[in-house]
C-alpha positions in Angstrom: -0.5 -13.3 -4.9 -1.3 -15.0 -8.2 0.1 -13.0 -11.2 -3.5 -12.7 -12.7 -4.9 -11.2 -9.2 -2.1 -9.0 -9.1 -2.6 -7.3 -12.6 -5.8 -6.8 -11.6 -5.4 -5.4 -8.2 -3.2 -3.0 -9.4 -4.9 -1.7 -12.7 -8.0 -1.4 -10.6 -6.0 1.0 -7.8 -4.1 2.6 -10.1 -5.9 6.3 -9.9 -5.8 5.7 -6.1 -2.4 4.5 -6.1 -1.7 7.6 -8.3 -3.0 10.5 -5.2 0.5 9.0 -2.9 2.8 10.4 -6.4 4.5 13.2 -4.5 4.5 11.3 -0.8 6.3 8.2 -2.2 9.0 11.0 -3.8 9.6 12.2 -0.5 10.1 8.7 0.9 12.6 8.2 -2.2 14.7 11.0 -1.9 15.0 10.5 1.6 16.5 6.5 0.5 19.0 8.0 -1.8 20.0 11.0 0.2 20.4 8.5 3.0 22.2 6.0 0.8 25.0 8.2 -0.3 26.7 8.0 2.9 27.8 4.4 2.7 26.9 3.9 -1.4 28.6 5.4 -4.2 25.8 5.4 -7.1 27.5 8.8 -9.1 29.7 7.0 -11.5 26.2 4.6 -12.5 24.5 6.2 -15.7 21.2 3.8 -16.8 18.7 2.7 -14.5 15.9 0.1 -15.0 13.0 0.6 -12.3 10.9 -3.1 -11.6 7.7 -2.4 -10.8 7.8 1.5 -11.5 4.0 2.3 -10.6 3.0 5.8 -11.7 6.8 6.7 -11.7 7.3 8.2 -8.9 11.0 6.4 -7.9 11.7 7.3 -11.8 11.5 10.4 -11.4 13.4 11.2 -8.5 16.4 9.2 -10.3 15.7 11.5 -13.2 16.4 14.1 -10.6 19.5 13.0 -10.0 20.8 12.5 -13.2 20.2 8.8 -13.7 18.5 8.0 -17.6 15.6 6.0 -16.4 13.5 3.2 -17.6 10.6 1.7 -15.6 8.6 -0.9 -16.1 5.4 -2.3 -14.8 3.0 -5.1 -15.9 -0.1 -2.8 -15.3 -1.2 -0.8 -18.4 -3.2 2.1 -16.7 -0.4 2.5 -14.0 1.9 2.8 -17.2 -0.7 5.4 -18.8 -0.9 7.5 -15.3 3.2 7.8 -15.7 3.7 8.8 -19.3 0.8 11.7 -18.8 2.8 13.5 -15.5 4.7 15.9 -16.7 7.5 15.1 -13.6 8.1 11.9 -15.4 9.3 13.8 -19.0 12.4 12.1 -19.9 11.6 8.7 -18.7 11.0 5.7 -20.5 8.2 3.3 -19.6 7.6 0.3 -20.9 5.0 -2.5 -19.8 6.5 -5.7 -19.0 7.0 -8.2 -16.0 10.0 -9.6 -14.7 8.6 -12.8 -13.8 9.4 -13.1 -17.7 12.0 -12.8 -19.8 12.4 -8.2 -20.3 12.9 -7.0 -23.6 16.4 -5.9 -23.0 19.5 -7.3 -23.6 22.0 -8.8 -21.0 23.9 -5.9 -18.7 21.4 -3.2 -20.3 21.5 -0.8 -17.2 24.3 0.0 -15.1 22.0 -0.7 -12.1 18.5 -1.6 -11.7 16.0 -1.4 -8.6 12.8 -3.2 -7.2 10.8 -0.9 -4.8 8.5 -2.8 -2.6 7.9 -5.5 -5.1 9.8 -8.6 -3.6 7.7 -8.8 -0.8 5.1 -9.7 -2.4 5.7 -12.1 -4.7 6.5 -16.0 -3.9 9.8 -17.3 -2.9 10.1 -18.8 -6.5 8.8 -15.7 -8.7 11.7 -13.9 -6.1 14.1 -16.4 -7.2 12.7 -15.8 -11.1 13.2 -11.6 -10.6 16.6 -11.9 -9.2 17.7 -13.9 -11.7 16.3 -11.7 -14.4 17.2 -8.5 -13.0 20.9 -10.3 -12.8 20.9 -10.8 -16.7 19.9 -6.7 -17.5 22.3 -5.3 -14.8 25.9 -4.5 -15.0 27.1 -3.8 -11.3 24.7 -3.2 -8.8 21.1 -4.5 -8.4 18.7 -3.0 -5.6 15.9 -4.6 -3.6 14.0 -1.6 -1.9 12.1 -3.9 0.7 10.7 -3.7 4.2 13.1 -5.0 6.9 12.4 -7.0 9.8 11.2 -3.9 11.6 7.3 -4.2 11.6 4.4 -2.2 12.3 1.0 -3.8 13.1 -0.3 -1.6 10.2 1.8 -3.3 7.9 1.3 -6.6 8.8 -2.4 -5.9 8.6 -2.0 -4.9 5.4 0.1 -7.6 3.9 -2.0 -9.6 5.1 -4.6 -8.8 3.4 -2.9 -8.2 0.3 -2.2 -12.0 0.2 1.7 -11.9 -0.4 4.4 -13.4 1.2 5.3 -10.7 3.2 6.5 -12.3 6.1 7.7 -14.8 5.2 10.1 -12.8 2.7 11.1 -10.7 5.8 12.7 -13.5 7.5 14.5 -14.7 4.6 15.4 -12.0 2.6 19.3 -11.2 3.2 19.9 -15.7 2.9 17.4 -16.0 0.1 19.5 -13.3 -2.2 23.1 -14.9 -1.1 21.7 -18.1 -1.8 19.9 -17.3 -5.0 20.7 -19.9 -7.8 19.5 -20.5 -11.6 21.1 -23.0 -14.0 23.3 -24.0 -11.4 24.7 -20.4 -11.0 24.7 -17.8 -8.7 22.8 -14.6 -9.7 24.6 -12.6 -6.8 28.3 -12.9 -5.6 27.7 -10.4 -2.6 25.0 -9.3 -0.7 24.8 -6.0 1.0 22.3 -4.6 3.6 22.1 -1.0 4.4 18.8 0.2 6.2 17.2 3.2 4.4 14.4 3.5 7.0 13.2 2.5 10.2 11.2 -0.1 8.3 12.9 -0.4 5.0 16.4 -1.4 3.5 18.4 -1.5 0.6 19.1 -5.1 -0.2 22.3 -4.5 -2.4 23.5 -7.2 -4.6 26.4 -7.2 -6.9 25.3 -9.8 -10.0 27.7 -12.4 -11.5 29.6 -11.2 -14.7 27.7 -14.3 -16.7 25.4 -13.9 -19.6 25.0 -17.5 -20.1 23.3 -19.7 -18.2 20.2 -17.9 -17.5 17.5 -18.2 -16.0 14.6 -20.7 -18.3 10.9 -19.1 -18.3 
């Protein structure tokens, strides 16, 4: 999906998008509560969220003591956040990882894409890993589908004109074998299923600052 088309889409659905606030909570506090069996995230302070939405994910980090920051390329999604009252506390700021943030390097303790790899192209993928690698400290998070498919969802991806499946073939290999500037932007890869249909792709990003990724 073209960067343009996206912005678009997604400023357009944004009231819509806005109504599934308190469903997608549910579905991430089920992820985390599920995550703290094999995943240790209470020593981590800062948070960035990629692709926050309406701020639902924020919020329930806020929940659990995380200091959030999401961000989000779509202005009205932005303007939906800042107005819920659940999201007091939280930082929002509009920008897009397919260019350079307006942070500086290792920022946030951790940071996390929900359902945003997926749609994006193999090289914008290779573009937010590596950016996400530069604002992160020690853990970054790819909240994605795993090869576990409904017929709904492919129906839907397909029509949403991402690269859906081809991202669910590659995923785990396309994040151990991420490179920029002749570097690594992961030195482990983790996979931990959060869902029947979705996982926690858990990457641990290399200590450089230098070296990064050109936009």
């Amino acid at each position: 999906m073209g960067k343009k088309h996206s912005n678009f889409l997604f400023n357009t659905i944004a009231p819509v998008y806005a109504l599934f606030y308190k469903g997608q909570k549910k579905t991430f506090r089920r992820a985390i509560a599920r995550i703290e069996k094999d995943l240790d995230l209470s020593t981590f302070d800062t948070v960035l969220d990629i692709g926050c939405g309406t701020g639902a994910l924020c919020s329930v980090l806020r929940e659990n003591g995380f200091s959030a920051t999401g961000i989000d390329p779509a202005q009205k999604m932005l303007r939906i956040a800042r107005k819920n009252p659940q999201n007091t506390g939280i930082e929002f700021v509009c920008a897009d990882v397919l260019e350079k943030l307006p942070f500086e390097d290792k920022s946030f303790d951790w940071s996390i894409a929900s359902y945003v790899a997926h749609g994006l192209r193999a090289d914008e993928r290779k573009r937010m890993y590596a950016e996400m690698n530069r604002v992160t400290q020690r853990i970054v998070v790819i909240h994605d589908y795993n090869a576990n498919r409904s017929f709904m969802t492919s129906l839907i991806e397909w029509l949403e004109r991402g690269d859906y499946f081809q991202f669910i073939k590659v995923a785990e290999d396309e994040m151990r074998n991420c490179v920029s500037e002749m570097k690594e932007c992961f030195s482990h890869v983790r996979v931990i299923d959060v869902d029947k249909r979705a996982a926690w792709y858990i990457c641990t990003p290399t200590t450089r600052t230098a070296g990064r990724f050109s936009f």
